[in-house]
ZAFIZA-252995 format. One record per residue: x, y, z of N, C-alpha, C in turn. Coordinates in steps of 0.2 Angstrom, whole numbers, plus 5000, padded with zeros to 4 digits. Atoms other than C-alpha are relative to their C-alpha. Example, Ala and Ser with C-alpha at 12.3 -4.5 7.8 and 13.67 -1.06 7.14 Angstrom:
! residues 2
500449945000506249785039500450065000/499649944999506849955036499650055003/
***
This chain:
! residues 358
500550054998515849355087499949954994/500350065004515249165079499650054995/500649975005514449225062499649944996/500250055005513349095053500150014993/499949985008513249085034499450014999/500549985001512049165025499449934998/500550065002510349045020500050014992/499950015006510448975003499349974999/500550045002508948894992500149955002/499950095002508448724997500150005011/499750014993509148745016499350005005/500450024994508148685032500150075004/500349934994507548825044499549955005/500650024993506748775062499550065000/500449945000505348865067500049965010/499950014993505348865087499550045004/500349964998504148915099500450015006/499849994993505048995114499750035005/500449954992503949105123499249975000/500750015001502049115118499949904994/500150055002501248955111499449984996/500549995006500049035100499949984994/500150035008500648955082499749955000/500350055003499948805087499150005006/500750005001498148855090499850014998/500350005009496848805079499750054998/500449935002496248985079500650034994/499549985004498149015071499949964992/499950055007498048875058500150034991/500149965006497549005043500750025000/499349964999499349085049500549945000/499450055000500348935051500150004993/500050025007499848885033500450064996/499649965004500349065027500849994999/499349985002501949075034500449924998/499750085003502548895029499750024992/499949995008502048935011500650044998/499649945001503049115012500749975001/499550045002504449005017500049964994/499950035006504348895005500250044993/499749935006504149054993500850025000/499249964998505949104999500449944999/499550055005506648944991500249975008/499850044993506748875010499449935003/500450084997506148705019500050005007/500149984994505448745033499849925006/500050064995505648605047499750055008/500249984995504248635062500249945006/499850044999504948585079499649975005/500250064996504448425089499250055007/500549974995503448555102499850064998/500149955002503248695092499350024998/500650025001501548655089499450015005/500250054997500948605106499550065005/500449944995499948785112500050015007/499749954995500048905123499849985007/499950034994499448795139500649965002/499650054997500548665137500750044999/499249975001502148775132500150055007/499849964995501748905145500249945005/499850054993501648745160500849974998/499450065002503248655149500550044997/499649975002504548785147500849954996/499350055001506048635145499649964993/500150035008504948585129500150064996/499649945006505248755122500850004998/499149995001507248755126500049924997/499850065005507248565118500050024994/500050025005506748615104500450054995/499149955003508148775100500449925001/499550084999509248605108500149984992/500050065005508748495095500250064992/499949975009508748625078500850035000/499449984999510548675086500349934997/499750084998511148485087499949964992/499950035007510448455069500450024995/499449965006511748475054499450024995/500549985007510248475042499850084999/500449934999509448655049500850055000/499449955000510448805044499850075002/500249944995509348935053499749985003/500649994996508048975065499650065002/500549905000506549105067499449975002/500549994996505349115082499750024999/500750005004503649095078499750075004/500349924995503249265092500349995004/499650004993503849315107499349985006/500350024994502949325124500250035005/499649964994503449375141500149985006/499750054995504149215150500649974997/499450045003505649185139500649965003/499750014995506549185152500249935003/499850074997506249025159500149954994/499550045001507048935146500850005000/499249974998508749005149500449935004/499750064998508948875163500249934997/499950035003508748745154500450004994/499650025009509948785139500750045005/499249964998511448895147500349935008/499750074996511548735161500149944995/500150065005511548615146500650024996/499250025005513548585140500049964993/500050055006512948485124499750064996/500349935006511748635117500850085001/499749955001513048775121500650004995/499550025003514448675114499850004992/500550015006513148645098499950084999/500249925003512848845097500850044997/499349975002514948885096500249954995/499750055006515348745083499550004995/500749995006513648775072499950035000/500649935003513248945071499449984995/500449995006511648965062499850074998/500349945001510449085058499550025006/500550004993509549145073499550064998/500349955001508049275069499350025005/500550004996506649355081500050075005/499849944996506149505092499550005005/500449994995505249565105500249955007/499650034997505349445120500549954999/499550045001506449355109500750025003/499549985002507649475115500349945006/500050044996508149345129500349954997/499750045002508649215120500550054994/499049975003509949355109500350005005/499449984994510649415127500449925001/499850064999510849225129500549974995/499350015005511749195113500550044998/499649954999512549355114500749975005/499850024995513349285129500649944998/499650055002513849125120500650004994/499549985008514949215104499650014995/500149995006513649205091499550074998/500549935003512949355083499449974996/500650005004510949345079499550054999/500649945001509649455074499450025002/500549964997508449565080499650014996/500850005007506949545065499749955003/500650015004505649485057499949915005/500450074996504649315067499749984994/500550065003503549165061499550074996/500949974999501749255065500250054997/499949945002502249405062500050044995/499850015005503049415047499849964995/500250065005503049265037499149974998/500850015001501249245040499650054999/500349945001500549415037499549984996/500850035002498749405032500050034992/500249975007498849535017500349964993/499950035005499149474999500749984998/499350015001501149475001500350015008/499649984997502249495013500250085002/499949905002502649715017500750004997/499549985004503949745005500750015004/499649974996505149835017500249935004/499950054995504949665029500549954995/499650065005505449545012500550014999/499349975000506949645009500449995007/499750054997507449605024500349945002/499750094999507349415025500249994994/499450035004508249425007500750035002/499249974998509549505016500449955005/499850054997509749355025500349934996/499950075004510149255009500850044996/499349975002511549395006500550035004/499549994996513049445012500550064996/499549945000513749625007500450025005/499449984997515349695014499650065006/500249964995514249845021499350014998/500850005002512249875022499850075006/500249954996511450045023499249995002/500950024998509550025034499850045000/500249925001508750155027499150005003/500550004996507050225033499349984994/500750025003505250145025499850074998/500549955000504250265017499450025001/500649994996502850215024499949955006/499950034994502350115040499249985001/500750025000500750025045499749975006/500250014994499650005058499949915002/499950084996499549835070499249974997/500650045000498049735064499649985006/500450034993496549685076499749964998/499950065005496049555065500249974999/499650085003496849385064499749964998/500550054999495449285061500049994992/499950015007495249195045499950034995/500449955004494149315037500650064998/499649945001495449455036500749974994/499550035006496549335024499850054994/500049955008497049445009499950065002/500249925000496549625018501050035000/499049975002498049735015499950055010/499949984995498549825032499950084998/500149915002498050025033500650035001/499249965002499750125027500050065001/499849945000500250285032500950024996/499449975003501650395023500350025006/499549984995503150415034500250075001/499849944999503350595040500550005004/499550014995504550575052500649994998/499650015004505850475044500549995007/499550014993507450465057500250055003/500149924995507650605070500649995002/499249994997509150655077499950035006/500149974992508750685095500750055002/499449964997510550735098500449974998/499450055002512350675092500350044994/499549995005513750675079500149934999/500050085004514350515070500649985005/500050044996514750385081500149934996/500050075000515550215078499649945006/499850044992515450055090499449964996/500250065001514449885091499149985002/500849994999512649845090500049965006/500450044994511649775106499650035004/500849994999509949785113499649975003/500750045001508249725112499350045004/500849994999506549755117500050025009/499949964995506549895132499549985005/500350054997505149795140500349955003/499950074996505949625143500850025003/499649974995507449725148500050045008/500749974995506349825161499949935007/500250074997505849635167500649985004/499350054996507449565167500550045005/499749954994508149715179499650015007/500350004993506749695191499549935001/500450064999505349585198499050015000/500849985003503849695190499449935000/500450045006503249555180500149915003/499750074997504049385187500250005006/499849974994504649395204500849965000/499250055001506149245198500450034996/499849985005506449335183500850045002/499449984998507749445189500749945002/499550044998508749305198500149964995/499850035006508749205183500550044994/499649955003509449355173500750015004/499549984998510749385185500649915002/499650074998511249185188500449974994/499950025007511549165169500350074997/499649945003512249345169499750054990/500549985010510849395151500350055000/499949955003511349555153500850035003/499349954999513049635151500450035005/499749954994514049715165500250034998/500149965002514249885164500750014995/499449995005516049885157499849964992/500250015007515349785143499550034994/500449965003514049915138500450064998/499649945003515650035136500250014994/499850005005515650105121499549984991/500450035006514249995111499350064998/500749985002512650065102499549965003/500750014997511150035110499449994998/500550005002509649995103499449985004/500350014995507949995111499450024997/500649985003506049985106499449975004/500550014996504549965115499249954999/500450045003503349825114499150014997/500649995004501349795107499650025007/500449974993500949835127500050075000/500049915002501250035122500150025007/500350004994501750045139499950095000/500149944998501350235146500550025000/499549954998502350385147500549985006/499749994992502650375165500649935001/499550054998503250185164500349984995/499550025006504450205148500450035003/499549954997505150345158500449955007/499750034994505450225173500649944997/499250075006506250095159500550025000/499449985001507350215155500650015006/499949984992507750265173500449935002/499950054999508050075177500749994994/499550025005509250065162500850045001/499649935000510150225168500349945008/499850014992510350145188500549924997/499550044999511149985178500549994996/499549965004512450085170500049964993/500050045005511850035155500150084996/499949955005511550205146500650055003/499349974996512950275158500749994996/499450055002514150175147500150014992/500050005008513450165129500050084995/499749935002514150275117499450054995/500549985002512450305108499349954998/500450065000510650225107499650024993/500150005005509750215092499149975002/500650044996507650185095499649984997/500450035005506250095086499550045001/500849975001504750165079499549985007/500750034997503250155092499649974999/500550055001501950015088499450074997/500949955002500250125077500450075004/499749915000501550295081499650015007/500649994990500650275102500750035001/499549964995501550395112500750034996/499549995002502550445100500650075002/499849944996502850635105500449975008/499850024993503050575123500649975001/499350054999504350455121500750034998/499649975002505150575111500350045005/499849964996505350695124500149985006/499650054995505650565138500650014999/499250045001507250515128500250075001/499649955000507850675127500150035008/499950004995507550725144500449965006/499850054998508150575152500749975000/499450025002509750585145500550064997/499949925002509950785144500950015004/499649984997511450775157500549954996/499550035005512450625147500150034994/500249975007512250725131500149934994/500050055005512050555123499849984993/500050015006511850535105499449974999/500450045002510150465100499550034995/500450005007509350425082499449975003/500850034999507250405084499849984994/500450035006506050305074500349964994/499950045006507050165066499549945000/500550045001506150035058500249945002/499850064995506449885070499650005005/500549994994505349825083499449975000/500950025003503449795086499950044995/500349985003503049925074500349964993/500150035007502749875055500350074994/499450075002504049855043500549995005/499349974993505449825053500749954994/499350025003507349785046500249955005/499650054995508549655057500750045002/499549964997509849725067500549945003/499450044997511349615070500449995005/499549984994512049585088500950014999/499649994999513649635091500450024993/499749995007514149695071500250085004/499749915000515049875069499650044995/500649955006513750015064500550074999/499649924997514250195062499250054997/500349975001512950325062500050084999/499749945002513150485054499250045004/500649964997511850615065499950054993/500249935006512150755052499649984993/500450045005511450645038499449965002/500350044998510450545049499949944997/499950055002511050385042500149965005/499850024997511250215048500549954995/499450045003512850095041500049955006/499850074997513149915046500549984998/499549985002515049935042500449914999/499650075001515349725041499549964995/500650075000514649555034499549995003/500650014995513049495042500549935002/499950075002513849315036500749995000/499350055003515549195036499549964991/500150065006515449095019500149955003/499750094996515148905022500549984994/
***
């Protein structure tokens, strides 16, 4: 896969709103201001784009001003990454607009950059999965960069300096502790630290031995979407007209990853997600899945015993409770890199670069 270079001090970063169009609501403002400092903190120059701003009315009705504004930060030499202000769960319809556009695609194979974001970002991975370039599956705007507590969560920063380094091989080891979701975004909450639990858990080995192959994934929710016509009734035809997701020969082999969004869906319908994953020989194929922590540890037992169930006649190989995902902290997972997962140690390894050198 197209690798970008890692980010150095001083480098232009977009910020882009692809889905929700929440950073630019005046109720966010306290948050915008954080994570534009945090950047700044991280020796970066944070360029916000042309609509990135323009809230969640006008972006929900103006999907073709979200996909401009990936265009435009692709098409700039100045910007050396990008990181999506949040997700959402219409991402989808910028697809048209960018995968029918031969100047942006052309612009995504000749500029690699730095692409970062989760949840229904995962739509724009599959998209540039598609295209050759490997991006990552972490840390957003809101999210992250603007977290209300006195710093940044340690675990998360580490992270985004992992995106200004580029070691041969990176092990992503588990947090020690993990934190609940905030219900408080409101100015007032500036400075509160988030309520920290100590990590009991750690990484589970549902089932498996050590296992090579290539990361790909994302958020089990907007995969769920884009397999059916739950949630959108187009969504699907758009997933299959622009091909987002894989066919099944292409799933032969890779690791899987897969984590569950801040909607906590139930039991019954994680079990149907996976169900859905299985009818599209998705976990028929891959050679082991690897799963993210649950959001505040919801349904944590349940899902556990789902995966296992679910997957009792493939004897598929699957690591629980990595730090990736809605829940807090989370690491970055690189599409399409070479991992190797040792079950009996319960390790994970990213056995390459993240980065080319410019």
């Amino acid at each position: 896969m197209l690798k970008p270079a890692p980010l150095h001090v001083g480098d232009h970063v977009a910020v882009v709103s692809l889905s929700s169009g929440t950073l630019g609501e005046l109720t966010q403002q306290h948050q915008l201001n954080r994570g534009l400092k945090r950047m700044r903190q991280l020796g970066l120059v944070p360029v916000m784009m042309p609509n990135a701003l323009k809230g969640r009315l006008i972006l929900q009705q103006r999907p073709e001003l979200r996909a401009a504004d990936l265009k435009t930060a692709f098409l700039d030499p100045s910007i050396r990454g990008v990181v999506a202000a949040i997700g959402g769960d219409d991402t989808y319809r910028t697809v048209p607009f960018l995968m029918a556009d031969e100047q942006f695609k052309t612009a995504v194979r000749r500029s690699p950059k730095l692409f970062t974001g989760f949840s229904d970002t995962t739509i724009n991975h599959l998209m540039f999965y598609q295209l050759g370039l490997q991006t990552f599956y972490g840390p957003n705007f809101l999210s992250d960069l603007a977290e209300l507590g006195p710093t940044m969560l340690p675990y998360t920063t580490k992270t985004w300096q992992r995106y200004f380094e580029n070691p041969q091989q990176t092990s992503i080891i588990s947090s020690p502790v993990w934190y609940d979701e905030r219900t408080n975004f409101s100015e007032s909450a500036q400075g509160t630290r988030r309520m920290t639990h100590t990590e009991m858990h750690h990484y589970e080995v549902l089932r498996g031995r050590t296992i090579s192959g290539t990361l790909l994934g994302g958020c089990l929710d907007s995969f769920y979407d884009l397999l059916t016509t739950t949630r959108y009734p187009d969504e699907r035809q758009v997933a299959e007209q622009f091909r987002l997701i894989p066919c099944a020969a292409e799933w032969r082999g890779k690791i899987l990853f897969i984590e569950t969004s801040d909607e906590q869906p139930q039991p019954d319908l994680f079990k149907r997600m996976l169900q859905r994953m299985r009818q599209a020989e998705i976990l028929t194929n891959v050679a082991a899945v690897i799963v993210g922590k649950p959001q505040n540890e919801h349904y944590y037992q349940e899902y556990r015993q789902i995966l296992i169930d679910e997957t009792a006649d493939l004897k598929l190989p699957i690591l629980y409770n990595i730090n990736f995902g809605h829940a807090f902290p989370r690491t970055a997972l690189p599409y399409g890199a070479q991992v190797c997962i040792d079950f009996e140690q319960a390790t994970l390894k990213i056995l390459e670069p993240w980065f080319v050198e410019a």
